[in-house]
C-alpha positions in Angstrom: 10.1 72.9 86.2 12.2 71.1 82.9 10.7 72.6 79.7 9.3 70.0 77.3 12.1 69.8 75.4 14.9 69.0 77.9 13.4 65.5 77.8 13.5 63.1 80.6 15.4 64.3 84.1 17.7 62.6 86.1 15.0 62.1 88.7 12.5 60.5 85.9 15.0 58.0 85.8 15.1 56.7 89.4 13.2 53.9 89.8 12.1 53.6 85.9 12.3 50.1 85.0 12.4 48.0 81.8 12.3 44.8 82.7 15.3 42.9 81.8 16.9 46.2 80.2 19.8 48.5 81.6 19.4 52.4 80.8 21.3 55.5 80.7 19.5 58.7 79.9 21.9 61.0 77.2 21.2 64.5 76.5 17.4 64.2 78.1 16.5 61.0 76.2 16.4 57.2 77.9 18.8 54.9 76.1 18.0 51.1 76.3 20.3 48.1 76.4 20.1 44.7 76.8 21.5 43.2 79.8 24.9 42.1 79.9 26.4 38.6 79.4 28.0 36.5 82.0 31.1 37.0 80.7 31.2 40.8 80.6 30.0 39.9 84.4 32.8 38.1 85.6 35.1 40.5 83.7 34.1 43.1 85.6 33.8 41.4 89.0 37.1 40.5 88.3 38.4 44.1 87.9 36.3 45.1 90.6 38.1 42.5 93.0 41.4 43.6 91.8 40.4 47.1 92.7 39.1 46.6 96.3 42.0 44.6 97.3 44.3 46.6 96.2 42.6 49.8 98.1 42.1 47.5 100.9 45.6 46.4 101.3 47.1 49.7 100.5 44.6 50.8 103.9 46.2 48.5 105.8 49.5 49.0 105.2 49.3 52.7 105.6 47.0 52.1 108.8 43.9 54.2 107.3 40.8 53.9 109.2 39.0 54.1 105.3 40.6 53.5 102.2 41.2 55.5 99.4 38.5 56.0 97.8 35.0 53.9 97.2 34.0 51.5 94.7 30.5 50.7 92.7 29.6 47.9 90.4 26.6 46.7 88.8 25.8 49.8 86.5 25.9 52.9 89.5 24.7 56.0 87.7 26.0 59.2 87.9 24.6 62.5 86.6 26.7 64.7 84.3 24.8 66.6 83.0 21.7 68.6 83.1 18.9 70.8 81.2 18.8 68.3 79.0 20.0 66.0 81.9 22.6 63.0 81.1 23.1 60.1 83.5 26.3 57.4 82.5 26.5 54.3 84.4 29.9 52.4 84.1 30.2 49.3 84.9 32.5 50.4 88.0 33.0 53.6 89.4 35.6 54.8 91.6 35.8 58.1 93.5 38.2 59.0 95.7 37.4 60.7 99.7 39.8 63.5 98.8 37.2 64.4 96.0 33.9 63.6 97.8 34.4 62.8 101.3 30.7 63.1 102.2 28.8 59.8 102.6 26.9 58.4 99.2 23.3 59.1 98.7 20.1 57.7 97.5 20.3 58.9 93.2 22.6 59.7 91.3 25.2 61.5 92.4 26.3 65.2 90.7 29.5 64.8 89.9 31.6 62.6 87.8 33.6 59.4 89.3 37.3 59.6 89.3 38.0 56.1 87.0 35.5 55.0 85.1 35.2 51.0 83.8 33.5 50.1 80.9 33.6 46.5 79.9 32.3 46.4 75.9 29.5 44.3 75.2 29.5 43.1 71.3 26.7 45.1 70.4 29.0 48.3 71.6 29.1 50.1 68.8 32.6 52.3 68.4 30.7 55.5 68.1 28.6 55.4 71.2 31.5 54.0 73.5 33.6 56.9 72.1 30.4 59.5 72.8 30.2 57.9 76.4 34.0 58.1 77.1 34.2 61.4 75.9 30.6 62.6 78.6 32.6 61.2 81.4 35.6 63.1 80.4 34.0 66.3 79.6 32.2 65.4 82.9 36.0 65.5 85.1 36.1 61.8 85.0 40.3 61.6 85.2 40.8 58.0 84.2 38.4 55.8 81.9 39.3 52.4 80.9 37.8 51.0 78.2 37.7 46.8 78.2 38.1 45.1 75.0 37.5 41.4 75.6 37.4 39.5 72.3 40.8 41.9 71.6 42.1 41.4 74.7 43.5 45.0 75.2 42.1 48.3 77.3 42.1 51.4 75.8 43.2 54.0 78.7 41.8 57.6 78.4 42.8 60.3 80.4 41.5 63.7 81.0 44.8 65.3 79.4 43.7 64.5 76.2 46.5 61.1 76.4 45.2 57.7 75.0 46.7 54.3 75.5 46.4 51.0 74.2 47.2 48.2 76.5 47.4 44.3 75.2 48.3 41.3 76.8 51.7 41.3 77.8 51.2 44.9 79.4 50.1 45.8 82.9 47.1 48.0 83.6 48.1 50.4 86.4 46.4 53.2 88.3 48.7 56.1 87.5 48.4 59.0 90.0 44.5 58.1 90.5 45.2 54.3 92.5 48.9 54.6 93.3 50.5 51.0 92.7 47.3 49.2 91.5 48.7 47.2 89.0 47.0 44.4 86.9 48.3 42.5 84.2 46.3 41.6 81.5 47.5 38.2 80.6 45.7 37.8 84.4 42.4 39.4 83.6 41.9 37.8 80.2 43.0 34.5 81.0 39.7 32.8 82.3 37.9 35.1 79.4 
């Protein structure tokens, strides 16, 4: 049994529900946010689209029964963490079938993803995207790409310790992680 003070589990937070709320639990304690807008939506649909058919066609063209790796949208928790248990939920998660070949179950998994995506909202703070960049990390996460939409640049962290900053006119690629995913960002931001 969790002692008092490890606060809320990862298993508490299955299935808890604020209505109209997203929530992450960090350090044993339930973070709320409000839901995202439409256009952080279709930002991230749109990155998750470029993702899929890039693994798809890579598949293909290498004759893989399965690609890659697997992708998740929509907020897919993951827990890093626990006694005091964290769970992060990017907006999409990649992990690769060389790192976790086994099939995906109900929960959270226990492990990190290999790229995480986070689209900021404008109520991100700096801080807390910096804190949840750096539990991912810390967590084995080996690529997280950070989405800046009213800059129009991604900030690219990797689990060396290297940062990049990206801007229109630059191409977002999957280094080692997605090998010849490429995306420019003139592309992505342009129906922003």
């Amino acid at each position: 049994m969790t002692a008092a003070s490890d606060g809320m589990t990862a298993e508490q937070l299955i299935g808890y529900e604020i209505p109209g709320k997203r929530v992450e639990l960090v350090r044993g304690q339930l973070v709320v946010r409000e839901p995202a807008s439409f256009s952080h939506g279709a930002l991230s649909l749109r990155i998750g689209i470029a993702l899929g058919n890039h693994l798809a066609r890579e598949g293909e063209q290498q004759g893989w029964p399965l690609t890659r790796g697997r992708l998740a949208t929509a907020d897919p928790g993951f827990t890093l963490a626990r006694r005091p248990d964290t769970v992060r939920a990017p907006d999409i998660a990649y992990v690769s079938r060389e790192r976790h070949a086994a099939p995906m179950h109900d929960g959270f998994p226990e492990f990190a993803p290999d790229l995480a995506v986070e689209v900021r909202s404008p109520s991100d703070r700096t801080g807390a995207v910096v804190a949840k960049v750096s539990d991912w990390l810390s967590a084995g996460t080996a690529l997280v790409w950070v989405v800046d939409p009213p800059r129009e640049q991604v900030v690219v962290y990797r689990a060396d310790g290297a940062v990049s900053v990206l801007t229109t006119g630059e191409t977002l690629i999957g280094e080692e992680l997605l090998p010849g995913f490429a995306l420019p960002l003139q592309e992505l931001f342009a129906l922003n």
